[in-house]
MIVOKE-513159 format. One line per 5 residues: their letters; for each residue y, z, x of C-alpha. Coordinates in Angstrom, 1 decimal, m for minus. Example, Ala and Ser with C-alpha at 12.3 -4.5 7.8 and 13.67 -1.06 7.14 Angstrom:
BEGIN
as	m4.5,7.8,12.3  m1.1,7.1,13.7 $
//
This chain:
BEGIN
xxxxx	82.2,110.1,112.7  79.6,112.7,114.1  78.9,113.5,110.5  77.5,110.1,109.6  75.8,108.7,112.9 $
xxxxx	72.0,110.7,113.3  69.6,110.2,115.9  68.0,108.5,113.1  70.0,106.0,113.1  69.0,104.3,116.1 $
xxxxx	66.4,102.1,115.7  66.7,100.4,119.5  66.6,102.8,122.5  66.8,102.1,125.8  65.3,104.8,127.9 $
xxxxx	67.8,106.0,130.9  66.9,105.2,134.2  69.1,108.1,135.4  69.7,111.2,133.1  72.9,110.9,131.7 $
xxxxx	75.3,113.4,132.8  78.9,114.2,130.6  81.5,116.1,132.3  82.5,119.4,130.3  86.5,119.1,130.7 $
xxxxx	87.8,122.4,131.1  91.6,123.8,132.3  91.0,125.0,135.9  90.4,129.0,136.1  92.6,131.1,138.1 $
xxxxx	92.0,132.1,140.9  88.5,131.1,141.4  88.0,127.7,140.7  84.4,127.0,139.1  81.7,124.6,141.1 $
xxxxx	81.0,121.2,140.2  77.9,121.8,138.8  79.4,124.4,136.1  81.4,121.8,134.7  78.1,119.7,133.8 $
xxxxx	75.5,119.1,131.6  72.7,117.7,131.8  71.1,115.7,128.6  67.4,114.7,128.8  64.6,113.5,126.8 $
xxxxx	62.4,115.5,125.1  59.2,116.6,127.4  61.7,116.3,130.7  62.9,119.3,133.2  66.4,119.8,133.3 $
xxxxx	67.6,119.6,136.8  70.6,121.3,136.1  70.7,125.1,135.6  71.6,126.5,131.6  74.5,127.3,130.5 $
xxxxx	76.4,127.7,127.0  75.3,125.2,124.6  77.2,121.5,124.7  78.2,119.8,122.2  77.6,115.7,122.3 $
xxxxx	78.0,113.9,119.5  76.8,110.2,119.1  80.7,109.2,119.5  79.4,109.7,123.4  76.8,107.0,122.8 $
xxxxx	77.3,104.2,121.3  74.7,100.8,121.2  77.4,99.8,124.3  74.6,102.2,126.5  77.7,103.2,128.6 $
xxxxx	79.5,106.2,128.6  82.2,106.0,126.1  85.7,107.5,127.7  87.5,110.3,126.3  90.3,108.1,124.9 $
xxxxx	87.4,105.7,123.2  86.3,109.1,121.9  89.6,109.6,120.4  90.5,106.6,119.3  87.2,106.3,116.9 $
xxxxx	87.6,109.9,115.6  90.9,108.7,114.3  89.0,105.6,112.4  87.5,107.0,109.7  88.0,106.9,105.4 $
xxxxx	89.7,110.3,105.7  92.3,109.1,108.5  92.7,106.3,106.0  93.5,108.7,102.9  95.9,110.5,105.0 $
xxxxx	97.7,107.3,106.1  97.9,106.3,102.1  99.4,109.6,101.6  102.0,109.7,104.0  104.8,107.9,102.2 $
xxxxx	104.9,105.0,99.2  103.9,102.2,100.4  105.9,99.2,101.2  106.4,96.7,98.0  107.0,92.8,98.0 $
xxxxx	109.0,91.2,95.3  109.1,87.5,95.1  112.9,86.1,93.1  111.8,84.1,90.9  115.0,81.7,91.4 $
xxxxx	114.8,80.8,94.7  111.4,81.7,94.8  112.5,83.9,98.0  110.4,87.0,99.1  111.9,90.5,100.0 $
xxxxx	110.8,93.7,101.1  111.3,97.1,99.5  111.1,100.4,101.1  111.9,99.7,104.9  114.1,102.6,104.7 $
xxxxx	111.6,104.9,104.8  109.9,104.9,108.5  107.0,105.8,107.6  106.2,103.5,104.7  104.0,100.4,105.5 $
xxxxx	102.1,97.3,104.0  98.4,97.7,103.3  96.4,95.0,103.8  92.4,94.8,104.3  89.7,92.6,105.6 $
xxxxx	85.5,92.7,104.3  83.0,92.0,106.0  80.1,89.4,104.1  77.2,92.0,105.5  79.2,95.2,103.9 $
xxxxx	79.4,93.4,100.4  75.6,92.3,100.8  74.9,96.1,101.7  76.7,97.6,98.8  75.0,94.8,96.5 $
xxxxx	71.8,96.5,97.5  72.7,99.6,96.8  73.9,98.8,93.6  70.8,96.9,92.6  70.6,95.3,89.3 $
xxxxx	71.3,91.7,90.1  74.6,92.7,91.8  75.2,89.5,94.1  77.8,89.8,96.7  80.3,88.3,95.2 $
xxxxx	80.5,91.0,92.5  80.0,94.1,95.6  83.2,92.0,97.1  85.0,92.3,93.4  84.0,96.2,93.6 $
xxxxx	85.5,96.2,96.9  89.1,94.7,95.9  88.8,96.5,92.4  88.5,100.2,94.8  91.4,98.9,97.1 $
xxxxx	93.5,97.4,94.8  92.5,97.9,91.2  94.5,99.9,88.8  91.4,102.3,88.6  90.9,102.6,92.7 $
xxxxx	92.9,104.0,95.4  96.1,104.1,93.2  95.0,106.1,90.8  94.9,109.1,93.2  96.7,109.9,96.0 $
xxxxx	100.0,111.3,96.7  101.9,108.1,96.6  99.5,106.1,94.7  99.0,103.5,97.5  96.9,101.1,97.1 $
xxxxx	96.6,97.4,99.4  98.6,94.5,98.2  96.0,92.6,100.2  92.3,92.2,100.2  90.6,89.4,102.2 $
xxxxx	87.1,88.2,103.4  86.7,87.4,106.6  85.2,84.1,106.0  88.0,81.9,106.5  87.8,83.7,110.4 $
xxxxx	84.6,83.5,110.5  84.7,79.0,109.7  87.5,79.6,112.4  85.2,81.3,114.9  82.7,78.6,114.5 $
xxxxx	84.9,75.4,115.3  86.3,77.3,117.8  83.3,78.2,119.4  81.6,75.1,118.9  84.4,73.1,120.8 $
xxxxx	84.5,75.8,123.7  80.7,75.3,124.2  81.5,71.1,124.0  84.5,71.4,125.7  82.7,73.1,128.9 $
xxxxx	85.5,75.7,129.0  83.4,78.6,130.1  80.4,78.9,132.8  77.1,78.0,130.9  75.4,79.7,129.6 $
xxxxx	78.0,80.8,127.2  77.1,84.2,125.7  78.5,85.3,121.9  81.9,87.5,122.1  81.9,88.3,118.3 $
xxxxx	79.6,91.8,119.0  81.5,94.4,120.4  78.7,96.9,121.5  77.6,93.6,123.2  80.7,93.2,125.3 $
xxxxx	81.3,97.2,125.7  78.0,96.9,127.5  78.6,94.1,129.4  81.5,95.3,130.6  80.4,99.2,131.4 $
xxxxx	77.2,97.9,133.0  76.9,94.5,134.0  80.3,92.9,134.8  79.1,90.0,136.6  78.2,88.3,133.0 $
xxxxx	82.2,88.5,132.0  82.7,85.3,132.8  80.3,83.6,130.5  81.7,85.4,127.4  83.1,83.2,125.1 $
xxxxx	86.7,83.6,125.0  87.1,83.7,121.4  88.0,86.5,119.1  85.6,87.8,116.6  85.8,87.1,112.7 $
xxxxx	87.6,90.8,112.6  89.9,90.8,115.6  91.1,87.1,114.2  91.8,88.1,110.5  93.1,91.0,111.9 $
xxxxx	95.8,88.6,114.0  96.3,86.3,111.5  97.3,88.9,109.0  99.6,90.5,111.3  101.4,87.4,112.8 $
xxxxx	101.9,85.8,109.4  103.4,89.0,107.5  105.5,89.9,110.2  106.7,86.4,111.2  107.3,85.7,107.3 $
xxxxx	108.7,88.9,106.0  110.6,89.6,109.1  109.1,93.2,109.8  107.9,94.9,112.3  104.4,94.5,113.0 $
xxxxx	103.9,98.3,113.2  104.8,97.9,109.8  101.7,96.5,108.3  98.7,98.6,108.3  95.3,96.4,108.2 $
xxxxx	92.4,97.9,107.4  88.3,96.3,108.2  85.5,96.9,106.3  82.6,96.2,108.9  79.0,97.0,109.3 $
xxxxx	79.2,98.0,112.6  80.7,101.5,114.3  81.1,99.9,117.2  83.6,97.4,115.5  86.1,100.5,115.5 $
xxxxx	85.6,100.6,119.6  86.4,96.8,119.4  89.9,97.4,117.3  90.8,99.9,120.0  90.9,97.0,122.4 $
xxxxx	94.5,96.6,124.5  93.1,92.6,124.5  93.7,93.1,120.4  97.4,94.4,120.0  100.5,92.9,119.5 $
xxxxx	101.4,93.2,123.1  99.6,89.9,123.8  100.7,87.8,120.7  104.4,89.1,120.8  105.0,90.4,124.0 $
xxxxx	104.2,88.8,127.5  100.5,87.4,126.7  98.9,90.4,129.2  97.1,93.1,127.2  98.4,96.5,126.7 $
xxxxx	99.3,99.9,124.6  101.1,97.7,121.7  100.7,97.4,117.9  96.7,96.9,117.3  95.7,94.2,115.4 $
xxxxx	93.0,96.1,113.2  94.4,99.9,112.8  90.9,101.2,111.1  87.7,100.5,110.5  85.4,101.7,108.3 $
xxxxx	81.7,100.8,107.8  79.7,100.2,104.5  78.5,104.0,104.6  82.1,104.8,104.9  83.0,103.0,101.5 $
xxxxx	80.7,105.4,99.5  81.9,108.2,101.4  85.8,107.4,100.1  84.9,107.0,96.7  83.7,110.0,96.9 $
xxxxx	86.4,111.8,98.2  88.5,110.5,95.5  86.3,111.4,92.9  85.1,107.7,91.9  81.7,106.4,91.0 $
xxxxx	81.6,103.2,93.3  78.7,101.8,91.4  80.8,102.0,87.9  84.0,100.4,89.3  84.7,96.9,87.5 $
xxxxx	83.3,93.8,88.8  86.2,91.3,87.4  88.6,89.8,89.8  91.9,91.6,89.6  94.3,89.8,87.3 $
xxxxx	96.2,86.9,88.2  99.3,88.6,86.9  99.0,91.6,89.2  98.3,89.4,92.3  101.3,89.4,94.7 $
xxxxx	101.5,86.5,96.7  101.0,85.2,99.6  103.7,85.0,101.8  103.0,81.4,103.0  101.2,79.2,100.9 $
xxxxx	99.8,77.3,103.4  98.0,80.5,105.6  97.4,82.1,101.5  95.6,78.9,100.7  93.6,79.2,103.9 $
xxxxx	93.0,82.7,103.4  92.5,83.2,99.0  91.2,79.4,98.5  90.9,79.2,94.7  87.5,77.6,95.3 $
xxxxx	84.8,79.1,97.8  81.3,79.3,98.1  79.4,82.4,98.9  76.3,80.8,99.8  75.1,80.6,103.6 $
xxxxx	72.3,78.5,105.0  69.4,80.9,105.3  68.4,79.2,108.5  71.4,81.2,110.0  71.7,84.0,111.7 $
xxxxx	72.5,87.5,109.7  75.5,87.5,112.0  77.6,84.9,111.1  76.3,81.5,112.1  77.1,81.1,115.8 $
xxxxx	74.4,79.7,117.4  73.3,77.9,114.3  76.8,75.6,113.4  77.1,75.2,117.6  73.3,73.1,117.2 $
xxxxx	74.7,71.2,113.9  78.1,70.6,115.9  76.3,69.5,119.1  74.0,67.3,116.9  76.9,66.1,114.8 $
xxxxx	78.2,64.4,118.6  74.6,62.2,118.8  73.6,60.5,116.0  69.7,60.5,115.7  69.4,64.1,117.5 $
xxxxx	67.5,66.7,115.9  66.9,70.3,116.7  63.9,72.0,117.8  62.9,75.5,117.6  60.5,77.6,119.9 $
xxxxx	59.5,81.1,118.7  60.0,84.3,121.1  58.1,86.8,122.1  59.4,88.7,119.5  61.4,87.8,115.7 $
xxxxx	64.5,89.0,118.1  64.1,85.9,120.8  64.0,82.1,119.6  64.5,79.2,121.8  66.3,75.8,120.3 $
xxxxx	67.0,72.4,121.8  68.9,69.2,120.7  66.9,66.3,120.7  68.1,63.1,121.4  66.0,60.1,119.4 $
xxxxx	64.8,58.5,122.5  63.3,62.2,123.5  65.6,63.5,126.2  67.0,67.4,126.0  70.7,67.2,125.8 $
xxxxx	71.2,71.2,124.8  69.5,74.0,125.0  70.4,77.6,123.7  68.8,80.7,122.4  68.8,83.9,120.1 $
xxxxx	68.5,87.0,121.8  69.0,90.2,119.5  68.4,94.1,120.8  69.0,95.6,124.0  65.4,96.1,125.0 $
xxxxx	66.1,91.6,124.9  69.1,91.7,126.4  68.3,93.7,129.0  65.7,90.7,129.9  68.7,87.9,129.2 $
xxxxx	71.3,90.1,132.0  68.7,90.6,134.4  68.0,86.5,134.7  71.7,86.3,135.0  72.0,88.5,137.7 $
xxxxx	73.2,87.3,141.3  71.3,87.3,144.0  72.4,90.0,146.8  72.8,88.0,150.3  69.7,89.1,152.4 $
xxxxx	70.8,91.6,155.5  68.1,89.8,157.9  68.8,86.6,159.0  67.2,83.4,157.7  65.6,85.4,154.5 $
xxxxx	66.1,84.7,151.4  69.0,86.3,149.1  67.7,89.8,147.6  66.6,88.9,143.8  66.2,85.4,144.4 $
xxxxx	62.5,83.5,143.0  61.8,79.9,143.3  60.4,78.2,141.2  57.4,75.4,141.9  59.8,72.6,143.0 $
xxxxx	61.6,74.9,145.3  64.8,75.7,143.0  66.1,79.4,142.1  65.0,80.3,139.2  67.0,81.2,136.0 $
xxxxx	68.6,80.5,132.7  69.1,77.3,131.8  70.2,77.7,128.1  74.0,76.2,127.6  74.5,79.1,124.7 $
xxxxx	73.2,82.3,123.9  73.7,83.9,120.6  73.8,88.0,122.0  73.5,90.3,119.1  73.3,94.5,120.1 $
xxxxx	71.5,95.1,116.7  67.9,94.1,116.1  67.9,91.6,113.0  71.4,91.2,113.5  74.6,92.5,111.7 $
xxxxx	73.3,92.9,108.1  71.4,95.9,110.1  74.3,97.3,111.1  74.7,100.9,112.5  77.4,101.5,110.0 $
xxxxx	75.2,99.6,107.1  73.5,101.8,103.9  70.0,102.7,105.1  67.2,103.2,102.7  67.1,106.7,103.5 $
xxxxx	70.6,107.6,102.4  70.5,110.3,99.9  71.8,108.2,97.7  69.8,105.2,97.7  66.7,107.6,97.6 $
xxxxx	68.7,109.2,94.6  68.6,105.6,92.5  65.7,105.0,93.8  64.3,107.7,91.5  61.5,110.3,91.9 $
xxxxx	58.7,110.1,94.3  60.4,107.7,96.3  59.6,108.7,99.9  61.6,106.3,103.0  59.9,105.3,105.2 $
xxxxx	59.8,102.2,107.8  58.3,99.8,105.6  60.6,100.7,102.7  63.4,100.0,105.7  61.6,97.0,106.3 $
xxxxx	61.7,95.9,102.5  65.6,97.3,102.2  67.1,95.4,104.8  64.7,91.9,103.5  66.8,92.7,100.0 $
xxxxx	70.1,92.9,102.1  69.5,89.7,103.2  68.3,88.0,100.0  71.9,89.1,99.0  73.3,88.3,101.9 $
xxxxx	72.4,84.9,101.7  72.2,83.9,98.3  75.2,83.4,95.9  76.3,83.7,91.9  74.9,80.6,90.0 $
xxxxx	78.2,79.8,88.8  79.3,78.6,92.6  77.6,75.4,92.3  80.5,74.2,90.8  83.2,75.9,93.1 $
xxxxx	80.5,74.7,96.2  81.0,71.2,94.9  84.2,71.7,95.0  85.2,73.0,98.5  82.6,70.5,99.4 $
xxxxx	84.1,67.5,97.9  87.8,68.9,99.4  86.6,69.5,102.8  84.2,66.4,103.1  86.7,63.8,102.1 $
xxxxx	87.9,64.2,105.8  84.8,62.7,107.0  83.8,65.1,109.5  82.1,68.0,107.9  79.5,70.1,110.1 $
xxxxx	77.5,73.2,107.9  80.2,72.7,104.9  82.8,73.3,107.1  85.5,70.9,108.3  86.5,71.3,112.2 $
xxxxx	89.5,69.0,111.0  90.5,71.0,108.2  89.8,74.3,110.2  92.2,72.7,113.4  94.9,72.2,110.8 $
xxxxx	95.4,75.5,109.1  95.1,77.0,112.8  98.3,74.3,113.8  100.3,75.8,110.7  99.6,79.5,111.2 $
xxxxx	100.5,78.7,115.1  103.6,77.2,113.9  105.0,79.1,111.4  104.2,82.4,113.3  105.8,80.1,116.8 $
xxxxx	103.5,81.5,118.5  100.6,79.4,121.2  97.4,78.7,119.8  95.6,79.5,122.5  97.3,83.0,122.6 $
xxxxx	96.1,83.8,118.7  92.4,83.0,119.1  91.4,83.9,122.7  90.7,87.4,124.1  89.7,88.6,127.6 $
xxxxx	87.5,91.1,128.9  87.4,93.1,131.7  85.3,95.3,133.9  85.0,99.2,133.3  83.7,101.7,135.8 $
xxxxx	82.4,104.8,134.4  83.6,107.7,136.2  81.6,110.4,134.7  80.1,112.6,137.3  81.9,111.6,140.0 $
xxxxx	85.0,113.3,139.4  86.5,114.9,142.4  90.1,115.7,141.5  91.8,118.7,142.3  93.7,121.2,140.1 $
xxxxx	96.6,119.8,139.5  95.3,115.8,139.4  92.5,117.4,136.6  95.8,119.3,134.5  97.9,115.8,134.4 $
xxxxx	94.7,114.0,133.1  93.9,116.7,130.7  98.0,116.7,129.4  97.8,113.0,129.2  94.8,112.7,126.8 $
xxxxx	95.8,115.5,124.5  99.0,113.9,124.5  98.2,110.3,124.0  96.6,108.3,121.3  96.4,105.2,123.8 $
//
């Protein structure tokens, strides 16, 4: 992973208030046993003093700091090491994969190769703001639709995957995360309506977000939305389904994400998104997880070209109806593979799926007459929006906050005041405003975002300065931060735009989804409420427990270890030993 992250790559810093200090974990030496201070380092910026005296040369690799700003743990460590295209390879090559066969005279569905332990089902999940990346990078009027065709064609095609390999795996499944994502947004939008968490309610759906909330300011846990992101949902909804249908083990089926973000493989390592939850006592824990890898858009190019394929010349044709294995359930498939879909999103969305945007439409939606109104930041990164009612009044307020240098503003009005030590003053942190009352947010949602711009500028998206894109880009061409500025604008042009020939399918899906009367942003809450009903009844398993997470509070114990031998050997033993 070290390999593809660069200091270059971050393009929002937030500049320590303490220098950051990593232990250096180290067997204990007999008989002396070193100082504290030898098992440090110290990392500073450039132009600082180190306070801490030199020693050999330590090695700290971005893996250490991810957009979360806290210290990631040595198992975090391990567990994204392991999520990475080559881990993927090597999984593909470990045994043939597991192969469905439907009898065509019953129509029954069985599964062949269980006798082999370590064969499993592939399936796989894309990201919209991957295929608008590689659509960029393939240039030439490639929409997303045809980088999402490129995508399936590599995982699944007769030319991808398969043709290499050991084995000659490839995944029986590729879906886009769209059908979670119209999930997420019903959900979300009846959580805010449904005043099931304090207000305001903050966006779940970005994991170096929550990692961040979590390491560093825990008292903002409980205004989290509860519900799962677009990846952690497909992820569940894959895993229930296949398992529940084909009556395997869910350790069985090997899902794989395709995500814009390297932080999305600190979220899949999440005991809140394993099986242990869904199938075991509802308590998170060390079970099956959900999402086994991800891999980010740079991470596609970087497996084509370890199998020796030219991503840009792989076909852009759906894969043949005939070599399609279906769905399991028809009614979760139909969900899932609709035969018609639009690829189009409203531009006045967010890069990052449409949270805040379809709650305004769904809280306008409940008052006939409202309209919405929109107040520009301090920055692109920060807008205000209210719900109008026509007779003037405010009945809902929320707001757009992208970048930690902005959410380091939107925490610190959240924080609670500290109870004042003297008697009769006023709690420590606590202003007033004119009429006498604390001071505060008073938005009802916030869309929280860790990546400036949102998720089509993902850490794990193609960057203009990629050898490769400078490569097509031809001679002469020399990166710089407006030619960023002008790649990521064409990542969004493709990002939100869509093939001419969806009109039709639009019209479509439209026309299916509106007959029930209640559609909000081209998306039925009705008709999202009753595919969730039949996934939660053909997997038997509670709603509630498929689409909610929890989050919890992490203290960092990095440089304030004082274990002795023996406590410092177990800990040691365990991580080498573990994966969780």
């Amino acid at each position: 992973m070290s390999a593809i992250l660069s200091a270059d790559d971050l393009n929002d810093f937030i500049s320590p208030g303490v220098a950051c200090i990593k232990p250096v974990e180290t067997l204990p030496a007999a008989p002396q046993q070193p100082k504290e201070s030898e098992l440090e380092y110290e990392v500073v910026l450039d132009g600082q003093h180190s306070s801490v005296s030199a020693g050999a040369p330590a090695e700290i690799s971005l893996t250490d700091c991810l957009a979360c700003s806290g210290c990631v743990t040595s198992a975090e460590a391990v567990l994204v090491s392991l999520q990475s295209h080559n881990e993927l390879l090597n999984v593909l090559d470990q045994a043939p994969a597991l192969q469905i066969r439907r009898h065509e005279e019953d129509g029954s569905v069985k599964v062949e190769g269980l006798e082999n332990p370590d064969s499993k089902l592939f399936v796989a999940s894309v990201s919209p703001q991957t295929r608008a990346s590689l659509a960029a990078a393939a240039g030439g009027g490639v929409s997303k639709r045809d980088a999402g065709r490129m995508i399936t064609q590599l995982l699944s095609g007769r030319n991808g995957l398969r043709a290499g390999g050991k084995w000659n795996n490839s995944f029986t499944w590729v879906a886009d995360t769209n059908a979670a994502r119209a999930a997420c947004l019903v959900l979300g939008a009846e959580e805010v309506v449904g005043n099931k968490v304090a207000k305001p309610i903050l966006t779940s759906s970005c994991p170096g977000w929550v990692c961040y909330a979590e390491k560093t300011h825990p008292y903002v846990l409980p205004h989290i939305s509860k519900i799962k992101s677009p990846q952690a949902l497909m992820g569940t909804l894959l895993k229930t389904t296949l398992s529940r249908t084909l009556g395997i083990s869910p350790d069985r089926i090997w899902h794989l994400a395709v995500m814009p973000c390297f932080d999305k493989k600190l979220e899949a390592s999440r005991e809140e998104l394993t099986d242990s939850v869904w199938n075991g006592n509802g308590q998170p824990g060390r079970g099956v997880r959900d999402v086994d890898c991800v891999i980010t858009s740079k991470e596609i190019l970087m497996l084509t070209e370890s199998r020796g394929i030219d991503f840009f010349s792989i076909s852009k044709e759906p894969i043949p109806i005939s070599s399609r294995v279906p769905f399991p359930d028809s009614g979760v498939r139909e969900f899932i593979f609709p035969a018609h879909q639009s690829d189009r999103l409203d531009p006045a969305a967010s890069t990052s799926g449409g949270n805040l945007y379809y709650t305004l439409q769904y809280v306008t939606s409940q008052h006939p007459g409202s309209r919405i109104k929109t107040t520009p930041g301090r920055n692109v990164d920060v807008a205000e929006f209210s719900v109008i009612s026509s007779s003037g009044d405010v009945l809902f307020r929320a707001a757009r906050y992208y970048g930690f240098r902005n959410i380091q503003n939107l925490v610190r009005k959240l924080k609670p005041a500290r109870p004042s030590r003297m008697p009769g003053a006023r709690a420590v942190g606590a202003t007033r405003k004119a009429t006498g009352k604390p001071s505060g947010l008073e938005y009802d949602y916030v869309e929280v975002m860790a990546c400036p711009g949102g998720c089509t500028n993902g850490g794990g998206q193609i960057k203009v300065d990629d050898p490769l894109i400078v490569e097509r880009k031809g001679t002469g061409f020399q990166p710089g931060p407006q030619e960023q500025k002008q790649w990521l604008a064409e990542v969004d042009e493709a990002y939100f735009s869509a093939d001419e020939s969806e009109s039709e399918s639009s019209e479509s899906t439209t026309k299916m989804r509106g007959e029930r009367g209640d559609l909000v942003g081209n998306i039925s809450p009705s008709y999202i409420q009753d595919n969730l009903a039949h996934w939660s009844s053909v997997t038997g398993i509670d709603l509630d427990k498929l689409v909610s997470t929890s989050y919890r509070e992490v203290i960092s114990d990095v440089g304030k270890s004082k274990m002795n031998d023996t406590e410092r050997v177990v800990q040691l033993a365990s991580k080498i030993g573990g994966g969780w």
